[in-house]
N, C-alpha and C positions, 0 to 999 in steps of 0.2 A: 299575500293571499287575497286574492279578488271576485272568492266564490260569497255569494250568497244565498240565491235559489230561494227558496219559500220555508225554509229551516227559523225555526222560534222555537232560540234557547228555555224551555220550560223547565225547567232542573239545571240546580246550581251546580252538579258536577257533569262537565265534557272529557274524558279521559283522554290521550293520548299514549300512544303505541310507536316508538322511533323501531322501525327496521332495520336489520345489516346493511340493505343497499343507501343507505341516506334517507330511504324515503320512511315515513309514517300513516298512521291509521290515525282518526278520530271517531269517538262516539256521540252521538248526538242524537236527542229525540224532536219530534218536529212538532209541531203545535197540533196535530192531529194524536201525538201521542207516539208513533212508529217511530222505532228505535233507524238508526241511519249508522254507516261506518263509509266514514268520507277517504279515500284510499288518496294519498300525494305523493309525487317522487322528490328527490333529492333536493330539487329547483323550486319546490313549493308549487307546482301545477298540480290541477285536480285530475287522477287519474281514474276515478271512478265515485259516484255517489250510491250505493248500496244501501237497496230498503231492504231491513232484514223480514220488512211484515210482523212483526212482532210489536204487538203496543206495550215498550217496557221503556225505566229508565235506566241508562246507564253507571254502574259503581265502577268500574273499572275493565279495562281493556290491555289485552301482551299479545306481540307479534310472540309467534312460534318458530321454528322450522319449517311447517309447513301451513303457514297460515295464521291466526290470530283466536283468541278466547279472550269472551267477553264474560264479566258479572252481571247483571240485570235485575233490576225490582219491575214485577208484574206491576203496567202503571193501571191496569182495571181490578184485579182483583192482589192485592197491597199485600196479604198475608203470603204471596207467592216470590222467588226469586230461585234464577236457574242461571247456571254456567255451560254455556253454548259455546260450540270449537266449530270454523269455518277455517276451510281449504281456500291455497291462493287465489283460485275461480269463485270465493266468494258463496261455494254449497257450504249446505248444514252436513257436519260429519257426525255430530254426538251434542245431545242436551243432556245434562244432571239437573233435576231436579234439589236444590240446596235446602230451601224451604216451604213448606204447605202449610201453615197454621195458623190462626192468628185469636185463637184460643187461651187466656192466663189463667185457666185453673185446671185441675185434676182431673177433667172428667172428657178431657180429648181423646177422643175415638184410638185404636190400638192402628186402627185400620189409614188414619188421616196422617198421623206421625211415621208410618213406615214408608207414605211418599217421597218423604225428605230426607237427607244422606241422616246415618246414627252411627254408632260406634256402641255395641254390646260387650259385656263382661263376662266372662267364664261362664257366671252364672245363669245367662242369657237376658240381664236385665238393663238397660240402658245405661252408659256412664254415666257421672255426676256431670251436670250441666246440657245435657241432651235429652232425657226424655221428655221437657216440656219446652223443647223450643218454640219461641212464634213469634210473627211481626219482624221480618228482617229490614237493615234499617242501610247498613253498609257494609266495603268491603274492598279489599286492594288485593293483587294478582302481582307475582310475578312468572318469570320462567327460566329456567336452565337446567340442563345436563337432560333433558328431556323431559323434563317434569314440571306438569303445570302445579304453582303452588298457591294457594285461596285463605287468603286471613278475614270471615268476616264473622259482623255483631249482630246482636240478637237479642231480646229479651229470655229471660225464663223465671217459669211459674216455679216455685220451692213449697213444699209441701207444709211448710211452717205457714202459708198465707199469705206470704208478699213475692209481689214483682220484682227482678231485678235484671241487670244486664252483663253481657259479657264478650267475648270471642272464641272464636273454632277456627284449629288450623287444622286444612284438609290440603292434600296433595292428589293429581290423577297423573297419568302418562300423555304421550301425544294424541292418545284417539280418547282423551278422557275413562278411559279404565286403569284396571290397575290401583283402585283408591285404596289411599292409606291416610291414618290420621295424623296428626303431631301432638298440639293439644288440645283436648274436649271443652276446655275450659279454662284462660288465658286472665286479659286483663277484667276486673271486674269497672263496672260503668267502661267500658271503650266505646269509647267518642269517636274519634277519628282513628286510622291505621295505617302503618308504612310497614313496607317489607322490601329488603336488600337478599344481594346473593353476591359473597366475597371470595368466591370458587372454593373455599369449603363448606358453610353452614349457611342455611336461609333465616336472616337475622329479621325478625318483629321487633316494632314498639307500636304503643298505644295510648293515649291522651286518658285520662280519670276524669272527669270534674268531679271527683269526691277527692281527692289528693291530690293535685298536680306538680304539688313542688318534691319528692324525693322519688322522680321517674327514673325506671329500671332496664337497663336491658335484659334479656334473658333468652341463653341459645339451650336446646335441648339435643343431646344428644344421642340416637335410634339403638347405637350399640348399647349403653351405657341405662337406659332409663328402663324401667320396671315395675316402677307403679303407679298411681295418682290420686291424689289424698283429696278425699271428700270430706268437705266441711262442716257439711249437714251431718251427716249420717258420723262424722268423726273417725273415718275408718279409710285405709285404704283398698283402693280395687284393683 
């Protein structure tokens, strides 16, 4: 690879995106901030440098079907992060908004939290782990059978007084709708995150630094699952 162009890696993560055709996608922010998706074919020639105009950094990046979707941390205003779906021509098709907040206690607006994806309960009240999301930090993507899938982390406020962290598995379809959840509420402290697809189930794991040595895999199943136990509150929703 022999591009270099005016590009200063400023963020430790550059993601890459391999193609069906051989070729691959990179993300890259530039020392001005704007996020960049470097487009290569097979042979490793650059076949496009695409400024998305967006000053964000990149969590991760998957080629689609018909295009690519990117993760992204807002690099000006830091309590922001959105997942953006670009077509092969490289247009914006669909932004979601992930996260707006970067508020740790009780008293964030009703109004500020509904910018950012949630998952409610029968009762119409926020599951455990989501109504005080803020400060998103990471995040890994994959794709198949049509379906974008999003593992990422997050702080949240607990009504008991402290900070803590966690993860959210969220799914969209190819134009980013269609959203459906997996879990509201995953590994606790998730540091870093991987996610596969073994053409049945899209398998997560996630790093602790509070526990690292008896690490879990765990798949969920959409037929089979029905409820999810809140720890706080001690009850299931």
């Amino acid at each position: 690879m022999s591009y270099t162009g005016k590009l200063h890696f400023v963020h430790s993560n550059n993601p890459i995106a391999p193609r069906d055709n051989g070729g691959y996608y990179i993300a890259v922010s530039d020392i001005e901030k704007y996020l960049h998706v470097l487009s290569y074919d097979k042979n490793d020639n650059l076949i496009k440098d695409f400024n998305t105009n967006e000053k964000s950094y990149p969590s991760d990046i998957v080629a689609t079907d018909y295009g690519f979707s990117i993760y992204m941390m807002d690099a000006v205003n830091t309590n922001h992060s959105y997942l953006n779906l670009y077509n092969k021509n490289f247009e914006l098709i669909n932004s979601v908004q992930i996260m707006n907040n970067n508020q740790n206690d009780n008293y964030t607006k009703d109004s500020n939290i509904k910018k950012q994806i949630i998952k409610y309960d029968p009762s119409g009240s926020p599951v455990f782990g989501m109504r005080f999301m803020y400060r998103p930090y990471d995040g890994k993507l994959t794709y198949s059978r049509g379906r974008i899938f999003l593992i990422f982390e997050h702080y949240n406020y607990f009504l008991d007084g402290g900070g803590h962290t966690g993860d959210t598995i969220v799914t969209f379809n190819d134009i980013l709708s269609d959203m459906d959840f997996g879990i509201t509420w995953g590994s606790s402290h998730s540091l870093i995150q991987s996610v596969t697809f073994d053409n049945d189930h899209f398998w997560t794991a996630a790093l602790s630094d509070a526990y690292p040595e008896g690490i879990s895999v765990q798949w969920t199943s959409k037929k089979n699952f029905t409820s999810d136990f809140d720890p706080i509150n001690k009850k299931y929703n």
